[in-house]
N, C-alpha and C positions, 0 to 999 in steps of 0.2 A: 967535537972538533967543529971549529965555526970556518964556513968557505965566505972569502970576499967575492960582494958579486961586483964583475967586472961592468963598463958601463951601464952606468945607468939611464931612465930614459926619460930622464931631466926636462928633454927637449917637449915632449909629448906633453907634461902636466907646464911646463909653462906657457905655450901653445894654448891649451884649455885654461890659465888661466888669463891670458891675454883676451882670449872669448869672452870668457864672464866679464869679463871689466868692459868688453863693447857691447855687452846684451845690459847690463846696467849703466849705463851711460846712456841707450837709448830708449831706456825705460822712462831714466830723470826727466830727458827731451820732451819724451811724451806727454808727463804728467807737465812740466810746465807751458805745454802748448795748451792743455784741458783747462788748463790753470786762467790762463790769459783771458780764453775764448769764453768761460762761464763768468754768468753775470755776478756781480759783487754781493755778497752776502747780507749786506745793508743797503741794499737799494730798495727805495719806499717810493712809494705811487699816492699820488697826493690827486682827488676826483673833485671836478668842478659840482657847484651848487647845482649844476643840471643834470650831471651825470649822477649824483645821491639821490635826487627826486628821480632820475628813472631807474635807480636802483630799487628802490622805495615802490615806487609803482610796481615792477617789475615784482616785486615779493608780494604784493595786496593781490598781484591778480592772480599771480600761481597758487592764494590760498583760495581763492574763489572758488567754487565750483562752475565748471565750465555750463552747467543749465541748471536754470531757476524755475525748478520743479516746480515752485507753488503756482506764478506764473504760464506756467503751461497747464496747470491743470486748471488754472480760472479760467484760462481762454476755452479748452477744450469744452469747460461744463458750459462756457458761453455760448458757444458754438454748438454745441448739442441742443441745447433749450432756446436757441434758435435768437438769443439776443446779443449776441457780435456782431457790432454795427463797425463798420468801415469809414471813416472820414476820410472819400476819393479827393476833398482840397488840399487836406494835411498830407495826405498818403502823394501829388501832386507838388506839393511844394519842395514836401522833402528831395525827392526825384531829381526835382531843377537845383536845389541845395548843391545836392550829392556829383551833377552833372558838371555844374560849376566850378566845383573844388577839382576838379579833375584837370593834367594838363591837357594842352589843346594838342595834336598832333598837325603836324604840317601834310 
């Protein structure tokens, strides 16, 4: 024996589905606001002849090694055996060089 069920609660799932349709509807929103505000997928950066050359630099010096052992150790043995000599005119001029390229402060 089948019972008919007297009201049903119609109201409740249309209710929830009226929900889903504003939680997706503000999802779309969303996604087309991400949409706008990200940068275009073919956008290309085009670098001046100056900005390659210090790119270029930029990579020669990161391979270098930052001390020129062989260098330090000629000075060192020069410097032990007592003939590293100093040129105080060059070691002076450089100085005023260096002073010069520098700005002036007021």
């Amino acid at each position: 024996m089948v019972s008919e069920i007297q009201g049903s609660n119609s109201g409740i799932v249309q209710g929830t589905d009226n929900r889903s349709q504003q939680i997706n509807a503000k999802k779309v929103d969303e996604a087309k606001k991400t949409e706008a505000s990200a940068p275009a997928a073919s956008a290309s950066v085009n670098l001046t002849q100056a900005a390659n050359s210090l790119q270029a630099l930029e990579k020669s010096i990161s391979a270098a090694p930052e001390i020129d052992q062989q260098k330090v150790d000629a000075v060192r043995k020069a410097i032990n055996e007592g003939s590293y000599k100093v040129d105080s005119e060059q070691t002076a001029n450089k100085l005023i060089d260096f002073d010069t390229a520098l700005p002036k402060q007021s």
